[in-house]
KERO-275215 format. One record per residue: residue number from 1; x, y, z of N, C-alpha, C in turn; residue in one letter. Coordinates in Angstrom, 1 decimal, padded with zeros to 4 digits. Example, Ala and Ser with C-alpha at 12.3 -4.5 7.8 and 13.67 -1.06 7.14 Angstrom:
<martors>
1:013.2:-005.7:007.8:012.3:-004.5:007.8:013.2:-003.3:007.8:A
2:012.8:-002.2:007.1:013.7:-001.1:007.1:012.9:000.0:007.9:S
</martors>
This chain:
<martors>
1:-062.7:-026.0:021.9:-062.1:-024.8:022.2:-060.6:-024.9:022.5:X
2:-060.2:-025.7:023.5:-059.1:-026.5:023.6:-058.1:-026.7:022.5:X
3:-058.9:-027.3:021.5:-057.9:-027.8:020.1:-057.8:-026.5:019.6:X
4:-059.0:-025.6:019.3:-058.1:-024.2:018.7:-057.3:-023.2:019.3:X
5:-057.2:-023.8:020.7:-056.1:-023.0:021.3:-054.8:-024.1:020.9:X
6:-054.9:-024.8:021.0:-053.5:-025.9:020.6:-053.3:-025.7:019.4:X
7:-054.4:-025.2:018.5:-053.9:-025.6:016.9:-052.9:-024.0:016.6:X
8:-053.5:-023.0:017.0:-053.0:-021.7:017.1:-051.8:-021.7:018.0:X
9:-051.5:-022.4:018.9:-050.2:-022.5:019.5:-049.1:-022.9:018.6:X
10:-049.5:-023.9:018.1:-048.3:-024.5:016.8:-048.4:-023.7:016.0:X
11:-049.4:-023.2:015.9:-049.1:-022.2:014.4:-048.3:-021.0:014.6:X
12:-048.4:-020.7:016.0:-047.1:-019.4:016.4:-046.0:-020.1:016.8:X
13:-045.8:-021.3:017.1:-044.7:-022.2:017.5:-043.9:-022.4:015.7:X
14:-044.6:-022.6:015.3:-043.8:-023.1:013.7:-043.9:-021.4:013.0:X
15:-044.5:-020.3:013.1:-044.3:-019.2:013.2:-042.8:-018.5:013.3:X
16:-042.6:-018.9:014.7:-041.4:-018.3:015.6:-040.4:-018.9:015.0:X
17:-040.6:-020.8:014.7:-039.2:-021.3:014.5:-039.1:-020.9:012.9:X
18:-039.8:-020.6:011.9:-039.7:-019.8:010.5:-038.9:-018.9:010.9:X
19:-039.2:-018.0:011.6:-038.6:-016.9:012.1:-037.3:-016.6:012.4:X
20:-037.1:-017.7:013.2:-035.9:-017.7:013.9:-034.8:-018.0:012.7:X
21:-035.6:-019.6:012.0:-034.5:-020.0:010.5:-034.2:-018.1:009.7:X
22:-035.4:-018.1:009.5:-035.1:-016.4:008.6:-034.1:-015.7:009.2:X
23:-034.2:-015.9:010.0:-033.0:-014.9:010.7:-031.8:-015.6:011.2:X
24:-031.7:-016.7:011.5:-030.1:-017.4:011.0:-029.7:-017.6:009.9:X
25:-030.7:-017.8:008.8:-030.5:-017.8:006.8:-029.6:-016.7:006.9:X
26:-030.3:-015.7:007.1:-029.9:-014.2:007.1:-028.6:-013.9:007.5:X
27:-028.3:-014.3:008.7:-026.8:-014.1:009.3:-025.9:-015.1:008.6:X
28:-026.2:-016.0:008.3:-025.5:-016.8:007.6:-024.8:-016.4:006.4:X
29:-025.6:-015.9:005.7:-025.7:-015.5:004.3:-024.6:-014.1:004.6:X
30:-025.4:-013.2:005.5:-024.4:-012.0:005.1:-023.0:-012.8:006.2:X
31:-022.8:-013.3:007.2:-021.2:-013.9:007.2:-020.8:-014.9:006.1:X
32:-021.3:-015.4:004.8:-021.1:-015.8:003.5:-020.2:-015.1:002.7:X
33:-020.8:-013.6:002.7:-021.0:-012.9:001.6:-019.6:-012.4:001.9:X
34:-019.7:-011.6:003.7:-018.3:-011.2:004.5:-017.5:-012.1:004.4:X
35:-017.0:-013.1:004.1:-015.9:-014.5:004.1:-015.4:-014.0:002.4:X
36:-015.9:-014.6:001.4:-015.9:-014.2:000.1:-015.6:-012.7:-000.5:X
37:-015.9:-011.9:000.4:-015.2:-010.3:000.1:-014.2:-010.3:000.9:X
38:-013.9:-010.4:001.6:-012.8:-010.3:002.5:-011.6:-011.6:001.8:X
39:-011.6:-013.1:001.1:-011.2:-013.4:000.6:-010.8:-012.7:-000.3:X
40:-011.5:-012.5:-001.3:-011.6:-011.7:-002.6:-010.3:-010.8:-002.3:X
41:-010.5:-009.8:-001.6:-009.7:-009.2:-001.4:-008.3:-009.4:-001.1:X
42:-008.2:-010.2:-000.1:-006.2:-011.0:000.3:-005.6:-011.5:-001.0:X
43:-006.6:-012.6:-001.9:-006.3:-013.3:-002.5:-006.0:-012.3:-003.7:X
44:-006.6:-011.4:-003.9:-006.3:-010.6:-005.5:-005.6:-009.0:-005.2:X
45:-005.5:-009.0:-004.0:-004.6:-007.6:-003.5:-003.6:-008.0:-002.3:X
46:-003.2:-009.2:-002.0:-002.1:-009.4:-000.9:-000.7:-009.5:-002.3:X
47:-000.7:-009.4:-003.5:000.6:-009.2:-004.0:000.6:-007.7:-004.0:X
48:000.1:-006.7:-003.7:000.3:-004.8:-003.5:001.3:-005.1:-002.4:X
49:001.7:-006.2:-001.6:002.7:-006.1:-000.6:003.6:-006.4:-000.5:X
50:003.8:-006.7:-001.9:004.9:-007.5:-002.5:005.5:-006.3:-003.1:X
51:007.1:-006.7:-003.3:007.8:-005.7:-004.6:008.9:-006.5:-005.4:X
52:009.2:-006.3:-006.4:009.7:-006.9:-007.1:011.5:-006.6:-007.4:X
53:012.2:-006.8:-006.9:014.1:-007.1:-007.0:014.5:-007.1:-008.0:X
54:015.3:-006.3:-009.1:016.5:-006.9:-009.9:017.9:-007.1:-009.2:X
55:018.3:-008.1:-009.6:019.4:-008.2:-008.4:020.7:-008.2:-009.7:X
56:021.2:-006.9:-009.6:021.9:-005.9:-010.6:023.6:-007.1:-010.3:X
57:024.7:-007.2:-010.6:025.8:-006.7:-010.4:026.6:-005.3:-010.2:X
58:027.4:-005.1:-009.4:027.3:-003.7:-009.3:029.4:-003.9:-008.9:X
59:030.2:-003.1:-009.9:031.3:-003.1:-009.3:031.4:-001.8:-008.8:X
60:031.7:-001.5:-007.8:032.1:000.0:-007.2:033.4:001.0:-007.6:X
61:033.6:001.3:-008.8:034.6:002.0:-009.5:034.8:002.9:-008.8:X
62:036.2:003.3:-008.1:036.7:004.2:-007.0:036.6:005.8:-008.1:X
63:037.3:005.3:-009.5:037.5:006.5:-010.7:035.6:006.6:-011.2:X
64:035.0:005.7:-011.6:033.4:006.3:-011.6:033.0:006.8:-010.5:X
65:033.5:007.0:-009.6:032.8:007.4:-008.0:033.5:008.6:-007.9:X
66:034.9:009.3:-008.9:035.7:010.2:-008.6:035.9:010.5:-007.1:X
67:036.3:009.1:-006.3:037.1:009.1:-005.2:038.4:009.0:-005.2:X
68:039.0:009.2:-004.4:040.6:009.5:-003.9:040.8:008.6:-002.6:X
69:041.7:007.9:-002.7:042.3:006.3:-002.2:041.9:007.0:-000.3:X
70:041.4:005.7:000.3:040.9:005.8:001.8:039.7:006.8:001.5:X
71:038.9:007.0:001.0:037.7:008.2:001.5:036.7:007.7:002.6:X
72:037.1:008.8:003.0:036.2:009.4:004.3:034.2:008.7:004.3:X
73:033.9:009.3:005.2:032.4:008.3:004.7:031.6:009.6:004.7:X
74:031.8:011.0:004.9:031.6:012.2:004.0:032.0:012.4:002.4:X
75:032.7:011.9:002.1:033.5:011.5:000.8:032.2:010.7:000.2:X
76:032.2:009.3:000.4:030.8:008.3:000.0:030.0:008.8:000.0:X
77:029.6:009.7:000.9:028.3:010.1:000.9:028.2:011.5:-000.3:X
78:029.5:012.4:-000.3:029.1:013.2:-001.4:029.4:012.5:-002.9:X
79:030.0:011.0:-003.1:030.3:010.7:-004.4:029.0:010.9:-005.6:X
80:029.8:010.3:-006.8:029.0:010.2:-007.7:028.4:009.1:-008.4:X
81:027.2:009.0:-008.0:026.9:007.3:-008.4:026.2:007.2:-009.6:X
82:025.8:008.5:-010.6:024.8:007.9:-011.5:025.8:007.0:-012.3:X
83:026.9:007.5:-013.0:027.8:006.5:-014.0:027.8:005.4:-013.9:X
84:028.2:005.3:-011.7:028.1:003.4:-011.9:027.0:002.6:-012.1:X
85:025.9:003.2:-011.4:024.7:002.9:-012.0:024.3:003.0:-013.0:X
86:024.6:003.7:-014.1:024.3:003.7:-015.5:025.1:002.0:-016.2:X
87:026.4:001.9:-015.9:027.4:001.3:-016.5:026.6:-000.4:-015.8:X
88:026.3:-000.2:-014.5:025.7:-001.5:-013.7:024.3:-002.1:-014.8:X
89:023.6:-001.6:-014.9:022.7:-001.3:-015.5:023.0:-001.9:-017.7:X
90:024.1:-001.0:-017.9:024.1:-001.4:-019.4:025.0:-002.6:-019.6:X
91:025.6:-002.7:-018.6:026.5:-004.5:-018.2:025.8:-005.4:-018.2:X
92:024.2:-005.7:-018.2:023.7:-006.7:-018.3:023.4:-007.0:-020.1:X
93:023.5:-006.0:-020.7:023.2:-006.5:-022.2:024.8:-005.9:-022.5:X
94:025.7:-006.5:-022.7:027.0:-005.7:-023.4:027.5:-005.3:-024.7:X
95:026.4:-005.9:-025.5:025.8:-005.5:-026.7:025.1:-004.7:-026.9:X
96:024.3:-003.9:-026.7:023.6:-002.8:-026.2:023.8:-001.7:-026.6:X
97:023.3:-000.9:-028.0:023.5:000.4:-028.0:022.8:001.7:-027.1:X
98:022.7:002.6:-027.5:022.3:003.4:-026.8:021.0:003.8:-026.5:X
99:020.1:003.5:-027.4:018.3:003.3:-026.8:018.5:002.3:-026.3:X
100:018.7:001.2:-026.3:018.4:-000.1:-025.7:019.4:000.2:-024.2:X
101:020.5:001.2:-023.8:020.9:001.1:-022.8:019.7:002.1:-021.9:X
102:019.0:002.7:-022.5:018.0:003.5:-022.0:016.8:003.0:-021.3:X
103:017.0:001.9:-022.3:015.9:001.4:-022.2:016.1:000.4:-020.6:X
104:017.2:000.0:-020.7:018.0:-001.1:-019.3:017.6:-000.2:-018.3:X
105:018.1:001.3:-018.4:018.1:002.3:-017.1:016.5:001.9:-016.6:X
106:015.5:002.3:-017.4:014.1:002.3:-017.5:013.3:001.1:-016.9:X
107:014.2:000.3:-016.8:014.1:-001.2:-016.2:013.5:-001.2:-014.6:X
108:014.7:-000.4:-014.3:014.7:000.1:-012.4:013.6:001.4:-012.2:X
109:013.8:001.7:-011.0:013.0:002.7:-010.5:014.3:003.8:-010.5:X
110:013.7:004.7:-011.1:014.5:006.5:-010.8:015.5:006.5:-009.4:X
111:015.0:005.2:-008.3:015.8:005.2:-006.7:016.8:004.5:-006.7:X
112:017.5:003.8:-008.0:018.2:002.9:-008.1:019.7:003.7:-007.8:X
113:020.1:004.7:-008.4:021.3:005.5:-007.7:021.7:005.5:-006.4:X
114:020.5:005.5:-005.4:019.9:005.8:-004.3:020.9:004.4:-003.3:X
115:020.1:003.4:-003.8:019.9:002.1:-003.2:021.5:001.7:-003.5:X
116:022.1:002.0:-004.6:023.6:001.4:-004.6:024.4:002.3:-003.8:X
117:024.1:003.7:-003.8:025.3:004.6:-002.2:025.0:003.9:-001.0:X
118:023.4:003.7:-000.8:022.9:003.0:000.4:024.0:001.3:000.5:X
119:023.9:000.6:-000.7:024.6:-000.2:-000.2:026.4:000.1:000.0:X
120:026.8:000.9:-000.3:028.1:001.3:-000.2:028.3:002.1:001.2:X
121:027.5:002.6:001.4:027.9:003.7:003.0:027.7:002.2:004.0:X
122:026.6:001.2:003.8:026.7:000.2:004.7:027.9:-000.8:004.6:X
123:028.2:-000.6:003.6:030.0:-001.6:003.8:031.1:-000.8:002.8:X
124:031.6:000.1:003.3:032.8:000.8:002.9:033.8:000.2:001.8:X
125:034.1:-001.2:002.3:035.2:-002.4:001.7:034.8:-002.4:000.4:X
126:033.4:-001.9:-000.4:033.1:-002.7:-001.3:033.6:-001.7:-002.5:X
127:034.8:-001.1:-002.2:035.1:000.2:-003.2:036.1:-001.4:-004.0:X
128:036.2:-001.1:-005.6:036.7:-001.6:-006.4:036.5:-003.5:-006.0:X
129:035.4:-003.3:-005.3:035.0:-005.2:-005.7:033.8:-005.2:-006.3:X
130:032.6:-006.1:-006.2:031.7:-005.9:-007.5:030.6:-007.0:-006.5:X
131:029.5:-006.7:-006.3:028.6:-007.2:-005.7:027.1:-007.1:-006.0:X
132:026.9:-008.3:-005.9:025.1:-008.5:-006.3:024.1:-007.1:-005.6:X
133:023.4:-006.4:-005.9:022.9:-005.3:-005.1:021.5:-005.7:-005.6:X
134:020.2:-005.1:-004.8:019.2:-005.4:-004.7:018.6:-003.9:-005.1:X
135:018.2:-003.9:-006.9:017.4:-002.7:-007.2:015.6:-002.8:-007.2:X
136:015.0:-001.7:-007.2:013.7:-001.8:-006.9:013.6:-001.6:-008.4:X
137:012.3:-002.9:-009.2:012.3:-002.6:-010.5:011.0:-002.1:-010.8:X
138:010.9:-001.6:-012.0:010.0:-000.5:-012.4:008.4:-000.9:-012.4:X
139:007.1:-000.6:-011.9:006.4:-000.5:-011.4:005.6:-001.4:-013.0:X
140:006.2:-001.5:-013.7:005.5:-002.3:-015.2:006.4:-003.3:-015.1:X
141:007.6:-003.7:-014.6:008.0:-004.6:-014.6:007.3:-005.6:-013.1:X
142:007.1:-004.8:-012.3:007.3:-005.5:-011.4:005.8:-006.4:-011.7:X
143:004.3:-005.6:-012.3:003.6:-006.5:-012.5:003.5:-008.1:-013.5:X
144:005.0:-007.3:-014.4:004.7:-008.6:-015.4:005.1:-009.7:-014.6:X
145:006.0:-009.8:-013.7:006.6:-010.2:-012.3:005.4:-011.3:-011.6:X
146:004.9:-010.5:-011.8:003.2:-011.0:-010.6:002.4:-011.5:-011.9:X
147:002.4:-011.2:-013.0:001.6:-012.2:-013.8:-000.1:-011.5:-014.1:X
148:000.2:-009.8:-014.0:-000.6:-009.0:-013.8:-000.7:-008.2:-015.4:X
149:000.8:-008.4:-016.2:000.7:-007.2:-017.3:000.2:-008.0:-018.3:X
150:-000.6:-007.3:-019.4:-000.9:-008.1:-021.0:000.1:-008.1:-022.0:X
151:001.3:-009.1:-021.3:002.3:-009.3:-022.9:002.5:-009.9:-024.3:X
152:001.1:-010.1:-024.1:000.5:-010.2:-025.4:000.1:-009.1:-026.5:X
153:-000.1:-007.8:-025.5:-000.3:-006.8:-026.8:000.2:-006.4:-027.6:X
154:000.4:-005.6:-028.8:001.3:-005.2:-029.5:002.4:-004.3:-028.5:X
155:003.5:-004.0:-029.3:004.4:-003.4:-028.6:004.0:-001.9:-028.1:X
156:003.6:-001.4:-029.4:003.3:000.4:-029.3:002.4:000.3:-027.9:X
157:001.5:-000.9:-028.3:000.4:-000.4:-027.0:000.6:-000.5:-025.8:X
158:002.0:-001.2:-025.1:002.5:-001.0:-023.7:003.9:-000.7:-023.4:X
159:004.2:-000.3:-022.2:005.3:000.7:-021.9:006.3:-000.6:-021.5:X
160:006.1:-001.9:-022.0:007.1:-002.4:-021.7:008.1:-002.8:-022.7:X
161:008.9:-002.5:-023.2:009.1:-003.1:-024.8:009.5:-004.4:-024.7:X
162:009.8:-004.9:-026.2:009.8:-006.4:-026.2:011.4:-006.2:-025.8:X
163:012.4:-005.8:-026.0:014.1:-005.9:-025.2:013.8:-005.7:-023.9:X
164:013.2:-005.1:-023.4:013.0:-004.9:-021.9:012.6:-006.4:-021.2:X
165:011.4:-006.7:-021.9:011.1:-008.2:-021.5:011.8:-009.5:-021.8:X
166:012.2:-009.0:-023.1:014.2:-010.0:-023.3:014.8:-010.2:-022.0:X
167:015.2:-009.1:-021.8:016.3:-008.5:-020.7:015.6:-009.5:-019.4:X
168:014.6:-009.2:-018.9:014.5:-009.1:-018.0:013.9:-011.0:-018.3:X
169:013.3:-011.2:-019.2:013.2:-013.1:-018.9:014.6:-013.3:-018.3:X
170:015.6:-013.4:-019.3:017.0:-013.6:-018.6:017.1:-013.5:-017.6:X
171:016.7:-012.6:-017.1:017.1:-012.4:-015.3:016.5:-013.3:-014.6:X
172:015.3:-013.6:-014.7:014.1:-014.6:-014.2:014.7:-015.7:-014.1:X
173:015.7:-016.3:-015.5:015.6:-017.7:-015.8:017.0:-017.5:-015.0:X
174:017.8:-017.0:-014.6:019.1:-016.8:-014.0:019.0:-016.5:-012.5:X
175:017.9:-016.4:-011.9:017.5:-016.0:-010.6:017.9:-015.0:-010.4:X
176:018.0:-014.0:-011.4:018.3:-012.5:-010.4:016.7:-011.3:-010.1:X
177:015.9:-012.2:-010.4:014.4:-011.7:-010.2:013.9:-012.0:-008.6:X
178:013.7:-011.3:-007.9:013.1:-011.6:-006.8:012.0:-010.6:-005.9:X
179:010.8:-011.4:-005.7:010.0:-010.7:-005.3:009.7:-011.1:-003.4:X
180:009.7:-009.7:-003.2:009.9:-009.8:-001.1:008.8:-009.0:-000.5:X
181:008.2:-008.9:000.9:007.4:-008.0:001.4:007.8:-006.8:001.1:X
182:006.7:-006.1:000.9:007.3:-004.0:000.6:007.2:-003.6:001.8:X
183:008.2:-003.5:002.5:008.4:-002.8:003.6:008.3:-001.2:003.7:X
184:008.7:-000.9:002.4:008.8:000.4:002.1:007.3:001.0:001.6:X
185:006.6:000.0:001.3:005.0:000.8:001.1:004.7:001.5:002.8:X
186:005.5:000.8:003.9:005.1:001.7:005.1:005.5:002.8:005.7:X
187:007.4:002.6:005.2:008.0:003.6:005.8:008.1:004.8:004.4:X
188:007.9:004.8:003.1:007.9:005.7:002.0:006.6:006.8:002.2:X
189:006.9:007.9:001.7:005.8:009.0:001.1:004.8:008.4:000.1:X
190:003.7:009.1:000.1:003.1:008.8:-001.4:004.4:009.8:-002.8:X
191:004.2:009.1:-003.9:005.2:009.3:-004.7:004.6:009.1:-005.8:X
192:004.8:009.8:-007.4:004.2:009.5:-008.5:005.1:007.9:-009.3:X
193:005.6:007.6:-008.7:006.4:006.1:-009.0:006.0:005.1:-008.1:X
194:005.0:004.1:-009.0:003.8:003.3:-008.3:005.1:002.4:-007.5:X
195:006.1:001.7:-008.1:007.3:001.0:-007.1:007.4:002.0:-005.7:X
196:007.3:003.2:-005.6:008.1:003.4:-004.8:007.1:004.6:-003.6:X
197:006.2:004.5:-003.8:004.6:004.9:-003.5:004.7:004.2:-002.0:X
198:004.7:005.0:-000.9:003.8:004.5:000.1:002.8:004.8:001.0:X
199:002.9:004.6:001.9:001.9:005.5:003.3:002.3:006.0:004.4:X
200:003.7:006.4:004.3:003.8:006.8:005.9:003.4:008.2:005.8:X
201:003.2:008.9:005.4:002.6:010.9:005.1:001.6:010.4:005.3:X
202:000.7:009.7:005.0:-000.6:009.7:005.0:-001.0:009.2:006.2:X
203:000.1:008.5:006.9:-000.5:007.4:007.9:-000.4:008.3:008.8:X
204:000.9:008.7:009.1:001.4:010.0:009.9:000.2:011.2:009.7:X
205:-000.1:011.8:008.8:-001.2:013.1:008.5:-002.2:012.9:009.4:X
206:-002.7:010.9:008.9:-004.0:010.8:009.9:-003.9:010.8:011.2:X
207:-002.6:010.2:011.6:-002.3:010.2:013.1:-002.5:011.8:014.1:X
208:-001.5:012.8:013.7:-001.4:014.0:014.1:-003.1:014.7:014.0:X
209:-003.7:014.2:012.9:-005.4:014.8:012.7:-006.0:014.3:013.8:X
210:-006.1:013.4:014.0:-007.1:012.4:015.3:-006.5:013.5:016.5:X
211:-005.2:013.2:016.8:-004.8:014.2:017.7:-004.9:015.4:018.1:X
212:-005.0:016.1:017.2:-005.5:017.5:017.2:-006.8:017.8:017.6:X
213:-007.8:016.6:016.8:-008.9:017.0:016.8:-009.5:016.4:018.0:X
214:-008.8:015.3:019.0:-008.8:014.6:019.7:-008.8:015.8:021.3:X
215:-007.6:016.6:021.1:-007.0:017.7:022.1:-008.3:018.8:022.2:X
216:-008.5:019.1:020.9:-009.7:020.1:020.8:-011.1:019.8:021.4:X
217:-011.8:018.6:020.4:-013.2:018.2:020.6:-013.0:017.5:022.1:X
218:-012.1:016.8:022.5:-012.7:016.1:023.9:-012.8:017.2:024.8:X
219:-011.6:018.0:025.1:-012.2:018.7:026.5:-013.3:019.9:026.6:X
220:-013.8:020.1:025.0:-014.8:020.5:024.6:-016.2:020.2:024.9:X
221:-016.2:018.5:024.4:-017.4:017.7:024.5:-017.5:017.5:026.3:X
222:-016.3:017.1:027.2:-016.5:016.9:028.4:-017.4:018.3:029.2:X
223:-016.9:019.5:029.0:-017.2:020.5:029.5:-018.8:020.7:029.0:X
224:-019.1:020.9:027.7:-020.1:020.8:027.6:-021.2:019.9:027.8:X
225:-020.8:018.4:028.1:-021.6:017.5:029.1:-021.7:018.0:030.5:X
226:-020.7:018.4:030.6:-020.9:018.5:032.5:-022.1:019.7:032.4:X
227:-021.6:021.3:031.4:-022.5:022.4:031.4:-024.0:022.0:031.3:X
228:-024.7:021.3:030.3:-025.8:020.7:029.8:-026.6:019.8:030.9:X
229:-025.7:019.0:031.7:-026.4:018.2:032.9:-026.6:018.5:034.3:X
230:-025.7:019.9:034.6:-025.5:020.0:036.1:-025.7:022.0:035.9:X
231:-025.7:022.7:034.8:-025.5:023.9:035.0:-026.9:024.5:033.9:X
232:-027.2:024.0:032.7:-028.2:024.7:031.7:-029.3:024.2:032.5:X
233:-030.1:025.3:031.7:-031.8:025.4:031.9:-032.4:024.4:031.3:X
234:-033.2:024.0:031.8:-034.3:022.9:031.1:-035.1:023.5:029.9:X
235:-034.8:023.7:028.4:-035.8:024.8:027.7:-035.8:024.1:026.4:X
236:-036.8:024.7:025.7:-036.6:023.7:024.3:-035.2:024.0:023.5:X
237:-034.3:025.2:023.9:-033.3:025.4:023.5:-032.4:024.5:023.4:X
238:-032.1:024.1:024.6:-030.9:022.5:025.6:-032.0:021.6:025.3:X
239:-033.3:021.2:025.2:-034.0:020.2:024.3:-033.2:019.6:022.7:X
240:-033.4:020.5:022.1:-033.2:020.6:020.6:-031.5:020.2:020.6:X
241:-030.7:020.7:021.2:-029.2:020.5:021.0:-028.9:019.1:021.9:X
242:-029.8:018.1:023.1:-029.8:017.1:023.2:-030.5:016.7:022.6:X
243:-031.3:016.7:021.7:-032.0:015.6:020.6:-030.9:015.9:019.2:X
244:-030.5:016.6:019.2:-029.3:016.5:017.8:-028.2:015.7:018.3:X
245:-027.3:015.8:019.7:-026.5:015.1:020.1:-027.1:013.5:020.3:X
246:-028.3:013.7:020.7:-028.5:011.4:020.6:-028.4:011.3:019.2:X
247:-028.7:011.9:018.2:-028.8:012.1:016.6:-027.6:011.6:016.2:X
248:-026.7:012.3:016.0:-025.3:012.1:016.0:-024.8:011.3:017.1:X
249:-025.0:010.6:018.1:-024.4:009.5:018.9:-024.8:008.3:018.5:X
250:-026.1:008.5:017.7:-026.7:006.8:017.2:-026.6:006.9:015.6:X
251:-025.9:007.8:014.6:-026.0:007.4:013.7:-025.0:007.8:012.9:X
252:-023.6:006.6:012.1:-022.7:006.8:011.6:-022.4:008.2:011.1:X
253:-021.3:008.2:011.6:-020.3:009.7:011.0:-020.7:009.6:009.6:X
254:-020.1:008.4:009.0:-020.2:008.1:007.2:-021.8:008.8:007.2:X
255:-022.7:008.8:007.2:-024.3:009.0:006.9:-024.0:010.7:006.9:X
256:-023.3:011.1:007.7:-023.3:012.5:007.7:-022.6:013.1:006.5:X
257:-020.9:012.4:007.2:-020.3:012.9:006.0:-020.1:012.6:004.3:X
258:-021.0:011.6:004.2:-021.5:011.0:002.6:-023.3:010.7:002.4:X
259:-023.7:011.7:002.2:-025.7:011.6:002.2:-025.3:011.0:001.1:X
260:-024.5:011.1:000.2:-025.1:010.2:-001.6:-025.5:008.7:-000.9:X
261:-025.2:008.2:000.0:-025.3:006.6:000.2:-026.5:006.3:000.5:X
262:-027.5:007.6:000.8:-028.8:007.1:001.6:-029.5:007.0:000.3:X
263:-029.1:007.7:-000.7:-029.7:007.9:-002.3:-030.0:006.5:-003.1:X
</martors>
């Protein structure tokens, strides 16, 4: 009697330690799986936080700027910069007709006007000198950059042409290619120009939402805790609306707000 109490002891003793393995296999396995997706992800999406530099020459033409000698830094700010930026831009190929200078504009982001006033209102002196400037490059360049575009396909079938990618090896093999943190994916709007695309509207939207709904639902939820525990009737009424509230306290918002997932 003895031994089949002993024999049935190990058998729930080697039972439990099965059990126990099963269930460290198990944790194991899914912090495996969590290590490898979470990898996966840095490794093949930590360049989205990157952005990609043409680093232009830029001379600041006082007559392309149609300034007048000393201007004011209301002056700067209402000048005119597409020409010099156009002229900055077709000065890298000086052979260069006129699709092909089009094609140079097309190179940068539409913000490139933008970024050369910006560097001119930050140092005034640089009227009629000529300085390396930092343009944000176009959202097909910047992947061939990262080693992301297929410049192997035929020409028709991508938006980068083969002079564009001329142009711009040059620049690579000359160091004026440089890729840095996108600082600007934080402080920019969302924008239909994937270079120039960020999150602060959206970051901001969600911020002010929480808050709102934060102002509203809490002194909502507090009052009606206090009402429910110290002032309502005991009925299946306040039954039914405490069995929905443990409902919704033990089971993800996502379950509510997305039923396809239980599917």
């Amino acid at each position: 009697m003895n031994k089949d109490k002993e024999q049935l002891l190990n058998k729930r003793y080697k039972a439990e330690k099965r059990f126990r393995l099963y269930g460290q296999s198990a944790i194991f396995m899914a912090l495996l799986f969590l290590t490898i997706f979470i990898f996966k992800i840095f490794s093949t999406g930590y360049s989205a936080f990157q952005k990609t530099w043409l680093i232009v020459p830029v001379t600041f033409d006082a007559e392309l700027m149609m300034l007048e000698q000393n201007p004011s830094k209301e002056d700067l700010k209402d000048a005119d910069y597409y020409d010099i930026a156009l002229k900055s831009m077709a000065d890298l190929d000086p052979n260069a007709n006129e699709d092909q200078e089009n094609e140079l504009k097309r190179m940068v982001s539409y913000f490139f006007e933008r970024e050369i006033k910006r560097e001119l209102l930050n140092d005034p002196t640089l009227i009629g000198k000529t300085k390396d400037v930092y343009l944000t490059a176009s959202d097909d360049l910047d992947q061939v950059f990262k080693g992301n575009y297929p410049r192997d396909l035929p020409e028709d079938q991508r938006r980068v042409t083969d002079y564009q990618l001329k142009i711009f090896d040059q620049l690579v093999e000359l160091g004026k290619v440089e890729s840095k943190f996108n600082l600007s994916f934080f402080t920019y709007p969302d924008s239909r120009e994937a270079e120039l695309a960020g999150i602060a509207s959206s970051f901001m939207g969600s911020i002010f939402s929480i808050l709102v709904c934060l102002m509203i639902a809490f002194p909502v939820a507090v009052l009606a805790a206090i009402y429910l525990e110290e002032f309502a009737p005991k009925n299946r009424f306040t039954d039914f609306i405490e069995v929905n509230i443990n409902n919704l306290a033990a089971v993800p918002s996502i379950v509510f707000e997305h039923p396809k997932i239980l599917l």
